[in-house]
N, C-alpha and C positions, 0 to 999 in steps of 0.2 A: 691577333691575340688568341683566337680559338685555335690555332693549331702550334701552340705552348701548353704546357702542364696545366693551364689553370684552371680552377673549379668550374664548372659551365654553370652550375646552378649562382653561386655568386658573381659569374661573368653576365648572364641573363640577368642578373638584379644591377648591376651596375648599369647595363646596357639601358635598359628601365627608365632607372634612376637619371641618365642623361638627357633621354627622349623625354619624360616628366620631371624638368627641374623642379616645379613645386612639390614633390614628395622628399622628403629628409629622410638621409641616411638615419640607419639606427645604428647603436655602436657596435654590436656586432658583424653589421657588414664594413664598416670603416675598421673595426681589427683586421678584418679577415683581408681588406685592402696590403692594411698596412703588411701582415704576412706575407702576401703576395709580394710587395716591393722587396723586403727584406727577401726572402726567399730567392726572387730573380739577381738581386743584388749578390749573392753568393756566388753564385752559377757565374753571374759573371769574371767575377773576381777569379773562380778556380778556372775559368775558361784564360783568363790571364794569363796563369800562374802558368796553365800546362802551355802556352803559346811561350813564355818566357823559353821553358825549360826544353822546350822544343827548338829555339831558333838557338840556346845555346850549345846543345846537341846537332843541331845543323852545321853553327860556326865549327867545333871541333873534329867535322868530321873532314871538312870544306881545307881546314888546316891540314890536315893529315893526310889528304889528296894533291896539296901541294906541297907537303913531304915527301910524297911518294913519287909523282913526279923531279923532281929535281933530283932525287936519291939515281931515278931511274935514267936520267938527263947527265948525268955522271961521271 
C-alpha cells in the first residue's frame, strides 16, 4: 500500500490503529478511509474503461490485418 498514492500520514495511523486494536478510530480518519476506497475505486474503474477501449482497438485492428491479408491472398 505505501507504494499507491496514499497519504502516509493516515497510512501510519491506520498501520497504528491495527497494531493497537484497543485505540478507536476517530471520524476523521475513518472518512479519510472511506476517501481512500472511493478514490482507489475510481482508478479502477477508469483503469477498466481504458482496458475495454484498448482490447476493442485491439480487435479492429486484428480485423483489419485479416482484411489485409486475404485482400493480399487474392
Amino acid at each position: 500500500m505505501r507504494k499507491c498514492d496514499f497519504d502516509m500520514d493516515w497510512l501510519n495511523g491506520v498501520e497504528k490503529g491495527t497494531l493497537f486494536r484497543n485505540l478507536q478510530f476517530s471520524q476523521d480518519a475513518l472518512q479519510k478511509l472511506l476517501d481512500s476506497q472511493q478514490h482507489m475505486t475510481k482508478k479502477v474503474e477508469d483503469l477498466k474503461h481504458q482496458l475495454i477501449s484498448t482490447e476493442t482497438i485491439l480487435e479492429s485492428i486484428t480485423q483489419q490485418k485479416a482484411q489485409v491479408l486475404e485482400t493480399k491472398a487474392a
